[in-house]
Backbone as a printed PyTorch tensor [residue, N CA C, xyz], in Angstrom:
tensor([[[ 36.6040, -52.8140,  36.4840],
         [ 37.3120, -52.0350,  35.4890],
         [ 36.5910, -52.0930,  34.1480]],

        [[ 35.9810, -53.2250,  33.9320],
         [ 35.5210, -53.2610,  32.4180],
         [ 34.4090, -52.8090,  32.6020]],

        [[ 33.3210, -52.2830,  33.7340],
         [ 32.4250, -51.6950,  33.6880],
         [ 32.5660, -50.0570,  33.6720]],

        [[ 33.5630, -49.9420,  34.2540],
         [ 34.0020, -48.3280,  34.2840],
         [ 34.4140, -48.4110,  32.8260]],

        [[ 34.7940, -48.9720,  31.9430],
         [ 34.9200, -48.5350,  30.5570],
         [ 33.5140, -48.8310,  29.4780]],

        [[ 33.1160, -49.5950,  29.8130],
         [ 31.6340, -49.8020,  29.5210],
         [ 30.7840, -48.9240,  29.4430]],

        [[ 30.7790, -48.1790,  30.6530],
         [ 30.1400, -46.9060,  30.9950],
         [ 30.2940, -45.9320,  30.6390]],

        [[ 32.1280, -45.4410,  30.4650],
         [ 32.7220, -44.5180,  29.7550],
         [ 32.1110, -44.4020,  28.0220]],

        [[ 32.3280, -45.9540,  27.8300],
         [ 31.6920, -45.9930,  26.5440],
         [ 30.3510, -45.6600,  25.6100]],

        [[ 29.8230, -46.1180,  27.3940],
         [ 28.0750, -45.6430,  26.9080],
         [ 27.6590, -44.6670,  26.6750]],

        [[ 28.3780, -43.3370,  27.9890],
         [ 28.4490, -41.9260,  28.0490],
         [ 28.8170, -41.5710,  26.5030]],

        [[ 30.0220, -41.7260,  26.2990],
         [ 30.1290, -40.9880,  24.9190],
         [ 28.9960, -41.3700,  24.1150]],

        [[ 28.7440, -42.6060,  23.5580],
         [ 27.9470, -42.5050,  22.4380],
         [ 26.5910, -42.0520,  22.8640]],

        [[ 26.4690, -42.0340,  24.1710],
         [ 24.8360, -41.5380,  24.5800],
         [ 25.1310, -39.8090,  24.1920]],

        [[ 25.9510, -39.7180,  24.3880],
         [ 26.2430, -37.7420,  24.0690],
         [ 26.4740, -37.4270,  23.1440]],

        [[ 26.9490, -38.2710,  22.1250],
         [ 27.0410, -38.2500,  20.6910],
         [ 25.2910, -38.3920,  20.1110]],

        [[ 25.0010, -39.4190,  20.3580],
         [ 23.0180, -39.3620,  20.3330],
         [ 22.3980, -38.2200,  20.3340]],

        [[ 22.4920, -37.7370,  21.5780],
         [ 22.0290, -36.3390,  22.1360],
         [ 22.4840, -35.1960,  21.1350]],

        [[ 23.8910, -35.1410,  20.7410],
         [ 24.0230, -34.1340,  19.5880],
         [ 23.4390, -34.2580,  18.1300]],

        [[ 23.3050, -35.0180,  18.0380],
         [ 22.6300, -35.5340,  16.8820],
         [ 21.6530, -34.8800,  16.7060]],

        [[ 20.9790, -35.6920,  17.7350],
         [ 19.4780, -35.4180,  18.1310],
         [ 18.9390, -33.7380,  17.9590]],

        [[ 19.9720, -33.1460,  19.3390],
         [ 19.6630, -31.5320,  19.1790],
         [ 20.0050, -30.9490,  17.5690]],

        [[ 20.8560, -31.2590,  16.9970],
         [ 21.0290, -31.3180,  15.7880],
         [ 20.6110, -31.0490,  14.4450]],

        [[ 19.3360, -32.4160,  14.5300],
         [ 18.3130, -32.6010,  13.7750],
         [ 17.3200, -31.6550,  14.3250]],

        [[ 16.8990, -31.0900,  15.1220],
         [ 16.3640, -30.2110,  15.8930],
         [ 16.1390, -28.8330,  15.2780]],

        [[ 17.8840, -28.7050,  15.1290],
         [ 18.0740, -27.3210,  15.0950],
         [ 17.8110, -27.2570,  13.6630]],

        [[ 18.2060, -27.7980,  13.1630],
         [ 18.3340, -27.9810,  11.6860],
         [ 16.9330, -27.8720,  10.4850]],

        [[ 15.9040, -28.2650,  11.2440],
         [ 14.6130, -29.2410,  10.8250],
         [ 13.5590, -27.6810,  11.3230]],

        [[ 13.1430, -26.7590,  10.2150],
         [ 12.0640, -26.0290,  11.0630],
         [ 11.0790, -26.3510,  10.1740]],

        [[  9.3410, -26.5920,  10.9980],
         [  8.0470, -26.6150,  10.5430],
         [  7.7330, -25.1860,  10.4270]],

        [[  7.3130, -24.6930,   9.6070],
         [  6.3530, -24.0680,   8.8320],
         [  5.1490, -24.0650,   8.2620]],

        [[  4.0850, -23.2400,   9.1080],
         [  2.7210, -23.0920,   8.6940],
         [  2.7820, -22.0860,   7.2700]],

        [[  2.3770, -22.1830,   6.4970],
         [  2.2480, -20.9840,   5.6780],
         [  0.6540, -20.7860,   5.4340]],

        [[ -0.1490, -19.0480,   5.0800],
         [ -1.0690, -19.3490,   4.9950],
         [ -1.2350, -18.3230,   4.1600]],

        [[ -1.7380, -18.2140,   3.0230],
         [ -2.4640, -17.0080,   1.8180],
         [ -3.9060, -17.3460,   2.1340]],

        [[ -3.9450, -16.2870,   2.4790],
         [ -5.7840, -15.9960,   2.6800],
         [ -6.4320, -15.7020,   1.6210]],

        [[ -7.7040, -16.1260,   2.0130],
         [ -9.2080, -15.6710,   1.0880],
         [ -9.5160, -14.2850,   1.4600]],

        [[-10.2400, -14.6530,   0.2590],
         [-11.8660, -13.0950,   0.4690],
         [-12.5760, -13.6500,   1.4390]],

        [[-12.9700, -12.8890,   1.6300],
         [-14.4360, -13.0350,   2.5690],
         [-15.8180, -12.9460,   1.8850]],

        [[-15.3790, -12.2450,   0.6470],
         [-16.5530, -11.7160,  -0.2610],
         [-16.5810, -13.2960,  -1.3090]],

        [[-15.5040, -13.5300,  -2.2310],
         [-16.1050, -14.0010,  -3.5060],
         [-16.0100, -15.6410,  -2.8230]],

        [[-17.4640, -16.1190,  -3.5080],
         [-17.1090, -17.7740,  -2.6090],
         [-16.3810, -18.8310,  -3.2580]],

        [[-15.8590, -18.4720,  -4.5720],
         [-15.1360, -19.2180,  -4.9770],
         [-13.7660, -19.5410,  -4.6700]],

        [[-13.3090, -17.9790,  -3.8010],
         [-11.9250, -18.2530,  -3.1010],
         [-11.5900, -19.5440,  -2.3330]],

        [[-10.5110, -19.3060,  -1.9020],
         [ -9.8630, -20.0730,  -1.0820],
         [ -8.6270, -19.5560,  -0.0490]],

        [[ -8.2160, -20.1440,   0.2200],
         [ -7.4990, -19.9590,   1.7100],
         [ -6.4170, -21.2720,   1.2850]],

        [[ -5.2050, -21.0970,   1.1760],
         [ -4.2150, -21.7130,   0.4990],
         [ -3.3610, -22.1150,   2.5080]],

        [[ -3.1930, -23.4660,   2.4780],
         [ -2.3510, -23.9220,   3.5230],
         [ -1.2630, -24.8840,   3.4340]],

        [[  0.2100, -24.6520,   3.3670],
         [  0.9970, -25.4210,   3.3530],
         [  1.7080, -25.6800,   5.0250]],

        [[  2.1340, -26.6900,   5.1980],
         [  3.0410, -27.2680,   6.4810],
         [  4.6190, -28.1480,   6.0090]],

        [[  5.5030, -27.2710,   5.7710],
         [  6.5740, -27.5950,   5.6440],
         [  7.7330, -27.6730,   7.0990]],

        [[  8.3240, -28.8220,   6.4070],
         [  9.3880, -29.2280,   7.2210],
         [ 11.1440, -28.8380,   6.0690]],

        [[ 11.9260, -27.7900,   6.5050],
         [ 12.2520, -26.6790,   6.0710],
         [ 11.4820, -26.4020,   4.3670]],

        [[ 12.3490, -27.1930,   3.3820],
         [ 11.1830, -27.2050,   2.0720],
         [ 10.7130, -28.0720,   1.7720]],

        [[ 10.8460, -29.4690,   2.6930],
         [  9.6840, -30.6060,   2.5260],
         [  8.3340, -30.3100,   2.6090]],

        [[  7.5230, -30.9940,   2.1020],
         [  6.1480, -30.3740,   2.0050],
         [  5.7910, -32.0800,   2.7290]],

        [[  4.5660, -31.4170,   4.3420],
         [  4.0500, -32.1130,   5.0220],
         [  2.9960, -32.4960,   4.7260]],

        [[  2.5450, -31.3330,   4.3120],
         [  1.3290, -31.7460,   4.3430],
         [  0.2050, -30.2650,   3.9440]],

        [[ -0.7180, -30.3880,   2.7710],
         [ -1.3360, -28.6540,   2.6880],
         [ -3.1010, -28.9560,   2.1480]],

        [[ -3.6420, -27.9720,   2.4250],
         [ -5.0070, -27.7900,   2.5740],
         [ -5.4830, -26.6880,   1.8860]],

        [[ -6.6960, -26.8770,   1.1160],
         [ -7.2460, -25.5850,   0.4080],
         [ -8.8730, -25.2910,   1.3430]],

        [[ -8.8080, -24.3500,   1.9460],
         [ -9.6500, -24.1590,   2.4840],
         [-10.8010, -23.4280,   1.8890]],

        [[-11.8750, -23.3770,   2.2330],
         [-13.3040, -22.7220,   1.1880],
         [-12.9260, -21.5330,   1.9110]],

        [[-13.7140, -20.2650,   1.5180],
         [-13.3740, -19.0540,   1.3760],
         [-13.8320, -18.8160,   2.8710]],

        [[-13.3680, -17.7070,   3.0840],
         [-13.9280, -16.5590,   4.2640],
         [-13.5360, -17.5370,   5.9700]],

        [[-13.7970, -16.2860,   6.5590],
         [-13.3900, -16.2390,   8.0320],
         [-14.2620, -17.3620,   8.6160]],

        [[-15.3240, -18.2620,   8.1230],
         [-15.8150, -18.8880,   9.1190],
         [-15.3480, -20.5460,   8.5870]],

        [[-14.7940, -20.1960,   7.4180],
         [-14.2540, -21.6710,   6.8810],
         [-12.9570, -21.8380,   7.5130]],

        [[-12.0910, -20.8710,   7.5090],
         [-11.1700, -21.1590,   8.0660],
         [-10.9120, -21.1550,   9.8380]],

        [[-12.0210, -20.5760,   9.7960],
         [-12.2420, -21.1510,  11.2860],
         [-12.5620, -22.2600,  12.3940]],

        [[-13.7250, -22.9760,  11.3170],
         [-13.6930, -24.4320,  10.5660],
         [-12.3810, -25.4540,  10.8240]],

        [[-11.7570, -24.6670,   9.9940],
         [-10.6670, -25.4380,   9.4170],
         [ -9.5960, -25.6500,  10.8250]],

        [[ -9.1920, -24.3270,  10.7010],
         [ -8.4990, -24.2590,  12.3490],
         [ -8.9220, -24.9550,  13.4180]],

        [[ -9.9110, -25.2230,  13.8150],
         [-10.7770, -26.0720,  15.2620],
         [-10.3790, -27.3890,  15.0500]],

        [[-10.6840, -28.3560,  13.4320],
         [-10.4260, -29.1970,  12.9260],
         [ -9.5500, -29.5920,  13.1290]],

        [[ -8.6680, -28.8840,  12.1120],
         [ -7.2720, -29.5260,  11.7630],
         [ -6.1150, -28.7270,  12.3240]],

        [[ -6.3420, -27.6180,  11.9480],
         [ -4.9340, -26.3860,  12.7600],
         [ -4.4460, -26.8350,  13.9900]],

        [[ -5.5610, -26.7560,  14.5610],
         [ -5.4540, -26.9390,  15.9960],
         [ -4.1100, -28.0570,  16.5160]],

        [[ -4.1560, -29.1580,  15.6170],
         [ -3.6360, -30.5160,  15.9940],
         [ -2.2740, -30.1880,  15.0600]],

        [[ -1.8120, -29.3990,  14.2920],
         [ -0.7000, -29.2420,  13.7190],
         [  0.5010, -28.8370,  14.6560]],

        [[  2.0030, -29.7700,  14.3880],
         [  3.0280, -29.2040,  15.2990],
         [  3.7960, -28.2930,  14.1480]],

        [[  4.1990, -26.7960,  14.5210],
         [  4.7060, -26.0980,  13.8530],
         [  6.0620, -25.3780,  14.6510]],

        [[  6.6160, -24.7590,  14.3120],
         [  7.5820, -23.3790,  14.7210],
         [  7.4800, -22.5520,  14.3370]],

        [[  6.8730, -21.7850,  13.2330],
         [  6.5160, -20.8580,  13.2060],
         [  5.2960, -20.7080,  12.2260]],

        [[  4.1610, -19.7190,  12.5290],
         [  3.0990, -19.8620,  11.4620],
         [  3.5340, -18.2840,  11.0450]],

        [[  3.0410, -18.2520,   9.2900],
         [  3.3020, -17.0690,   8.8340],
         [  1.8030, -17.1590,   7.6260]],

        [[  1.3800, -15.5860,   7.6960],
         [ -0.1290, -15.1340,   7.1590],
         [  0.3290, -14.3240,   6.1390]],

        [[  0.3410, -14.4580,   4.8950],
         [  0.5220, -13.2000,   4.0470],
         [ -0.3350, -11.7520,   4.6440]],

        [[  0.4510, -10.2900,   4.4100],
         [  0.1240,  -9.3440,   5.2220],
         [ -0.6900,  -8.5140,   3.5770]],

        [[ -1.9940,  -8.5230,   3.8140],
         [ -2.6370,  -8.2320,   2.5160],
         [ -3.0610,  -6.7750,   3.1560]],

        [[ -2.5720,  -5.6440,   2.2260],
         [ -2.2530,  -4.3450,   1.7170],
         [ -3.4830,  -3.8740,   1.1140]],

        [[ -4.3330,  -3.0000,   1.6720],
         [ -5.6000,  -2.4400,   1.2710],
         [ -5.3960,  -1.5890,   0.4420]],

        [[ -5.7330,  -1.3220,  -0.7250],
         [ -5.3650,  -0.2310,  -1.8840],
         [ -6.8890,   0.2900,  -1.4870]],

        [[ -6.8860,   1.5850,  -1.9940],
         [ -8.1580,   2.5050,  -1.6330],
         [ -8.4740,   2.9950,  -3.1700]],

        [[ -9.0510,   3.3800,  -3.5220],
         [ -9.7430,   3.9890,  -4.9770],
         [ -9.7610,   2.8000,  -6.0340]],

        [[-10.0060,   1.7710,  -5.5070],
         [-10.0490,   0.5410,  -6.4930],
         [-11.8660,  -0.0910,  -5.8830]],

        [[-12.3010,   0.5710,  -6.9560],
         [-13.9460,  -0.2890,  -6.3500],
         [-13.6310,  -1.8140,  -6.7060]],

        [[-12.9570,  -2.4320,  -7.9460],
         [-13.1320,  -3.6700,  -8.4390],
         [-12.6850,  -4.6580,  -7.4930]],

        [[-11.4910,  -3.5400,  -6.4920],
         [-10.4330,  -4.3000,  -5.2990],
         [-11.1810,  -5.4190,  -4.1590]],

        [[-10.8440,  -6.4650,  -4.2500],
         [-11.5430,  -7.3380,  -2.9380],
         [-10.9930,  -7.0660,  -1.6290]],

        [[-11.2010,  -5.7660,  -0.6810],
         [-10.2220,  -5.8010,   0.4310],
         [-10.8330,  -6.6490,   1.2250]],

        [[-11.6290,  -7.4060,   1.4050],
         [-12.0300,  -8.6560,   2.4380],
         [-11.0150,  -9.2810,   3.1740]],

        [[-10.4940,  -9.3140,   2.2680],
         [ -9.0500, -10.1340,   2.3020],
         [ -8.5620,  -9.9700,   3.9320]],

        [[ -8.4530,  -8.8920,   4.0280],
         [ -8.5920,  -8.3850,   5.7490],
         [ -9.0010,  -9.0050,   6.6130]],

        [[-10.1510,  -8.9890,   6.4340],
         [-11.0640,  -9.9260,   7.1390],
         [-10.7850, -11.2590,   7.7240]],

        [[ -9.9600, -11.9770,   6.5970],
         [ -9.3520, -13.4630,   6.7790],
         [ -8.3230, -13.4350,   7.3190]],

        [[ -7.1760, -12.3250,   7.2980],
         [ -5.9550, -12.0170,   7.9450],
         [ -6.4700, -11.3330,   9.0900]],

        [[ -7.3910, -10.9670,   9.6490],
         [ -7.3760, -10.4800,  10.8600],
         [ -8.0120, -12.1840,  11.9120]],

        [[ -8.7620, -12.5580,  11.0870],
         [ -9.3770, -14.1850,  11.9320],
         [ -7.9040, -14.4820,  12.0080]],

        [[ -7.2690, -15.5610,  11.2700],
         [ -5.9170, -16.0310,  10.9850],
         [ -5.2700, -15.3590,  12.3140]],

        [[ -4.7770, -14.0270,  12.5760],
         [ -4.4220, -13.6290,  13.5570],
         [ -4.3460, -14.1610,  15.1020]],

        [[ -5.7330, -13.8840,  15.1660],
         [ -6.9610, -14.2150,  16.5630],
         [ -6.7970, -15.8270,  16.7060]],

        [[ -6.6320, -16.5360,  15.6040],
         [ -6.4150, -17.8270,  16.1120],
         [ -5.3850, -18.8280,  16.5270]],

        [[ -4.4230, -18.0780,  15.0410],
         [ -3.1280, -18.7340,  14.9540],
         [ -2.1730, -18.5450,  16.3640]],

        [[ -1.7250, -19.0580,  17.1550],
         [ -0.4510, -18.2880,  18.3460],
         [  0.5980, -17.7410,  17.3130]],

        [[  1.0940, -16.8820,  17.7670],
         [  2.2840, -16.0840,  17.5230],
         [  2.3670, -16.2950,  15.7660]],

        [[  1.4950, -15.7750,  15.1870],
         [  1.2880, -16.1850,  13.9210],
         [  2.3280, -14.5040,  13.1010]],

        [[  2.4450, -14.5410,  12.3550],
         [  3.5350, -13.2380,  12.1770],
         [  2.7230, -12.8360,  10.3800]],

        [[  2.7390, -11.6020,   9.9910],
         [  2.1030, -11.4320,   9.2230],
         [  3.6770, -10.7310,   8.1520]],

        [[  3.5800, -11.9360,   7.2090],
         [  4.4580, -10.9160,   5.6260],
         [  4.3330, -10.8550,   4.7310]],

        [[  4.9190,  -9.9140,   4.0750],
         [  4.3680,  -8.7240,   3.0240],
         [  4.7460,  -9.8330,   1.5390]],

        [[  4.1640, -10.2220,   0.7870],
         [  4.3290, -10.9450,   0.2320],
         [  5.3350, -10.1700,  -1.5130]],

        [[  5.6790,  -9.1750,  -1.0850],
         [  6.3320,  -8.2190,  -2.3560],
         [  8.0330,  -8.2240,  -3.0480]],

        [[  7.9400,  -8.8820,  -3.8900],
         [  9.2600,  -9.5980,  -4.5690],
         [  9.3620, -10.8640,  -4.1730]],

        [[  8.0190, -11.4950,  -3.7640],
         [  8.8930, -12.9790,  -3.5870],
         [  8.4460, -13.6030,  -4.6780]],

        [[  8.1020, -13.0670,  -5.3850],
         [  8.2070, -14.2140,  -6.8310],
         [  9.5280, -14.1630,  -7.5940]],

        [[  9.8530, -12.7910,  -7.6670],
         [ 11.5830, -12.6350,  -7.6280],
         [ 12.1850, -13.6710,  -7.0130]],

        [[ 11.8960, -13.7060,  -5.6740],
         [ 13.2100, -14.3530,  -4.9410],
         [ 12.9300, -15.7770,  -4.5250]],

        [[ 11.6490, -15.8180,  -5.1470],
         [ 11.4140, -17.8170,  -5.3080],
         [ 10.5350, -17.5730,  -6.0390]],

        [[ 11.2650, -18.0840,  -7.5050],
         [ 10.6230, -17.9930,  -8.7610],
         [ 10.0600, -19.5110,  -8.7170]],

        [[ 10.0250, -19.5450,  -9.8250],
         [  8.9890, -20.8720, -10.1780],
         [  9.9460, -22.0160, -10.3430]],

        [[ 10.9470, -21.9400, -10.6850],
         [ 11.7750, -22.3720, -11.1480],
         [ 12.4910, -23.5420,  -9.1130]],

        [[ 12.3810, -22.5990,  -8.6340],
         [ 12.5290, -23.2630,  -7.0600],
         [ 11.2090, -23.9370,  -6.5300]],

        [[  9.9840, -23.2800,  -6.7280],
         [  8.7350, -24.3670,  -6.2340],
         [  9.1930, -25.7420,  -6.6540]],

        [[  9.1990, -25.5770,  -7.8870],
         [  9.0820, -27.0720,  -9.4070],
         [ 10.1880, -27.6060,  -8.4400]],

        [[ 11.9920, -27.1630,  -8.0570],
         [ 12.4180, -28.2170,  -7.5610],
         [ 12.4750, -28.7130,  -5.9080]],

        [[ 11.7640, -28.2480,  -5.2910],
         [ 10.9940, -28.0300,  -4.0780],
         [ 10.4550, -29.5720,  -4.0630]],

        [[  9.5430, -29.5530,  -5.0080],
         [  8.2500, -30.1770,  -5.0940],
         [  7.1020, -29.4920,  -4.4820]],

        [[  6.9330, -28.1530,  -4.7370],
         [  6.0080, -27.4330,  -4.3130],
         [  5.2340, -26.4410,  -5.0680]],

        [[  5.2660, -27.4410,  -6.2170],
         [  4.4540, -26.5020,  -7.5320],
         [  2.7840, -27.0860,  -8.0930]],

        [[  3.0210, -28.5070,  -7.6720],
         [  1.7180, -29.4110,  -8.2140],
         [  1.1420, -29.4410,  -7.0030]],

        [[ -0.4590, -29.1250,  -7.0540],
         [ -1.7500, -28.9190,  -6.0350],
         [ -2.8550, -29.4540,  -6.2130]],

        [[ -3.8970, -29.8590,  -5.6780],
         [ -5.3500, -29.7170,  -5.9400],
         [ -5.9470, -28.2690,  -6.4220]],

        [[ -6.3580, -28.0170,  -7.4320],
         [ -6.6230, -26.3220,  -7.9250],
         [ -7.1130, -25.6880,  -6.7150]],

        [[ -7.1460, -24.7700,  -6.8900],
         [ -7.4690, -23.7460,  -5.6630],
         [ -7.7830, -22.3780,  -6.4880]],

        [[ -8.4050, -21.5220,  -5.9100],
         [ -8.7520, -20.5120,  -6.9800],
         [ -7.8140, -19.9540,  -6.9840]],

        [[ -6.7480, -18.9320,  -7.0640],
         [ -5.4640, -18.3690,  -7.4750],
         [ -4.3260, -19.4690,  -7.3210]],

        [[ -4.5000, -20.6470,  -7.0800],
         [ -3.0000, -21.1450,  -6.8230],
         [ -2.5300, -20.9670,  -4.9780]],

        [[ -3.5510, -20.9710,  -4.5920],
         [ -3.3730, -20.1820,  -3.2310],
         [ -2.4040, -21.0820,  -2.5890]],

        [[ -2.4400, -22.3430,  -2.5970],
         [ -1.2310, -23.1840,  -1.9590],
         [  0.1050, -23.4040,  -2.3660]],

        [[  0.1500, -23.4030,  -3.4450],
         [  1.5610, -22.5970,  -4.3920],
         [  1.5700, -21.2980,  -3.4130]],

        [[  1.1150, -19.8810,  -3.6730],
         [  1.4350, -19.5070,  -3.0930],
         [  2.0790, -19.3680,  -1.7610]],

        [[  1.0200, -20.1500,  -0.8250],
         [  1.5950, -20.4300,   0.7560],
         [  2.6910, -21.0110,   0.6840]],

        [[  3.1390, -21.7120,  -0.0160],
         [  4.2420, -22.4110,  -0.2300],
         [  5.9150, -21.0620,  -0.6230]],

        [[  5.2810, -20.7140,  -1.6080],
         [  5.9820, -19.4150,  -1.8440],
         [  6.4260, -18.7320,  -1.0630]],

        [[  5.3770, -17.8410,  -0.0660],
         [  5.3760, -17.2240,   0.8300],
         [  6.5860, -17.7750,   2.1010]],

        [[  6.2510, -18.7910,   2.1700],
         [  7.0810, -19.3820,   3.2790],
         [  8.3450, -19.6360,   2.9660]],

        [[  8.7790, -19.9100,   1.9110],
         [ 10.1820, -20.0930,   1.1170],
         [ 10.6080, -18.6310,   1.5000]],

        [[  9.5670, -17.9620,   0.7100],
         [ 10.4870, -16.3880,   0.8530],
         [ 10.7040, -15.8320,   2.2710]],

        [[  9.8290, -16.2640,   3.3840],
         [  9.8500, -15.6590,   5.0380],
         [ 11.2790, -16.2750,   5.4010]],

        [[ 11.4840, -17.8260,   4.9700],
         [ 12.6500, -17.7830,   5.3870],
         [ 14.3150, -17.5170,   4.4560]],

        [[ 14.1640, -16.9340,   3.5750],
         [ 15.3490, -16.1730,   2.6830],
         [ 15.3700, -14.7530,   3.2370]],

        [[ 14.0870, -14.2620,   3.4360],
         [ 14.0620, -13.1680,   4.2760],
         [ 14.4860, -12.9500,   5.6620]],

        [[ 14.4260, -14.1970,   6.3420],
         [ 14.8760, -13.9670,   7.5480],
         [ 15.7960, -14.8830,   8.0460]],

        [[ 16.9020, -14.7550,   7.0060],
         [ 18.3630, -15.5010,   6.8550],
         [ 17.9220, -16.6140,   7.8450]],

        [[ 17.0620, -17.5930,   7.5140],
         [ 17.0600, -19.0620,   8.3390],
         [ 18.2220, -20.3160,   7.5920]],

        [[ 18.9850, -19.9680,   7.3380],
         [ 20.2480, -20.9890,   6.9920],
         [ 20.5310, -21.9640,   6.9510]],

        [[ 19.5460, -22.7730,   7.1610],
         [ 19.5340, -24.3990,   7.2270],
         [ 18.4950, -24.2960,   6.1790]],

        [[ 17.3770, -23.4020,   5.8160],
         [ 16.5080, -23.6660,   4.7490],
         [ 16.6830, -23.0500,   3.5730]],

        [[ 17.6610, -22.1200,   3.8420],
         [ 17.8380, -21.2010,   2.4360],
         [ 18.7920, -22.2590,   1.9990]],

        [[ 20.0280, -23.0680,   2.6000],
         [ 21.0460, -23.7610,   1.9040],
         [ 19.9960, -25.0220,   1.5010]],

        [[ 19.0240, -25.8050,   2.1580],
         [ 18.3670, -26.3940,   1.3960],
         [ 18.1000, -26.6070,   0.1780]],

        [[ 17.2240, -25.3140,   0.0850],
         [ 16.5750, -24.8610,  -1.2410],
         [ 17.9550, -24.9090,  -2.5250]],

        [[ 19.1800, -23.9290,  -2.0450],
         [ 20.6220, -24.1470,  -2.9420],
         [ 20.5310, -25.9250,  -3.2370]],

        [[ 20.6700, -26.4730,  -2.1090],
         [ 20.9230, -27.9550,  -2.3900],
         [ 19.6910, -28.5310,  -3.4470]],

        [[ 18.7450, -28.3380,  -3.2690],
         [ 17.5360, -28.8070,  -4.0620],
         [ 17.0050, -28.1880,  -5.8810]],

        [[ 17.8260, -27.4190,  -5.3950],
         [ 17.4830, -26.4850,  -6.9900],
         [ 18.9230, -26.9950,  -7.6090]],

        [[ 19.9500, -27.2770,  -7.0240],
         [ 21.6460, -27.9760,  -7.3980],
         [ 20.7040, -29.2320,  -8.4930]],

        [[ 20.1940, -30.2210,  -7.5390],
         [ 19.8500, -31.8570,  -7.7820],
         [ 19.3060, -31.7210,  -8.8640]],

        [[ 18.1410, -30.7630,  -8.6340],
         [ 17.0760, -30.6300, -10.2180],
         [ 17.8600, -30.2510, -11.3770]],

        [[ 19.2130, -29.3790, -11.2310],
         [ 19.9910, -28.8950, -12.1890],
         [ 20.5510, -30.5410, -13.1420]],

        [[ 20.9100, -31.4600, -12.1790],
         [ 21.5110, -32.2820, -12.3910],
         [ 20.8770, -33.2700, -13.8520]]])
């Protein structure tokens, strides 16, 4: 008898574990973010953040163009656990000679390498994650990068998921921008 309650006992809290567990699961998404380089100017960079919803894992400034970050990917990408990777989707303007469309170039590699890598439009998300949310993030201070490119990636990925009502990270961010208020 006291083992049949023993057991009873174990069951529950082992299933209580298990919810938890799935839980933290559901709750907890990794995020690749990636703002690409030129291909042309070599001072660029290639901006990489890895967040765990707006925890910051871990991020990388990569040297410019398709063969650095290709580089980079074999290296290090490769060995990263994510759920979803996201590429800023860079918009070719035409009658702009000064325009760097290379940029292409790095979002089409990025593509070819990343699995199920998803490409977005990076337009109003400074609107909708101002600066004011990086800073209480902790996703505003970097190693320089030539535009800020890891700020950005960082950006970018904040905004993919406000954009795509992910609800465990948008209430985050509420909770985290609350604390800094404090």
């Amino acid at each position: 008898m006291r083992s049949t309650r023993l057991s009873a006992s174990f069951l529950h809290l082992l299933v209580i574990f298990v919810i938890i567990v799935i839980s933290e699961e559901i709750l907890m998404t990794r995020i690749l973010s990636i703002d690409p380089s030129s291909n042309r100017i070599s001072t660029s960079t290639t901006g990489v953040v890895l967040l765990d919803n707006t925890r910051l894992i871990n991020y990388w400034v990569v040297p410019y163009g398709v063969d650095n970050f290709n580089d980079w990917w074999q290296t290090v990408g490769v060995t990263l656990d994510y759920d979803i990777a996201i590429v800023e989707k860079f918009i070719v303007r035409q009658g702009n000679s000064a325009r760097d469309n290379s940029v292409v170039q790095t979002v089409e590699a990025v593509k070819k390498l990343v699995p199920n890598v998803v490409e977005q439009a990076n337009m109003g998300y400074g609107t909708d994650v101002p600066d004011s949310v990086l800073r209480a993030c902790g996703l505003w201070k970097f190693d320089k990068s030539h535009h800020q490119d890891v700020r950005a990636a960082a950006r970018l990925a904040l905004f993919y998921a406000m954009r795509n009502d992910m609800q465990d990270i948008v209430n985050e961010i509420g909770d985290r921008v609350y604390e800094d208020l404090k």
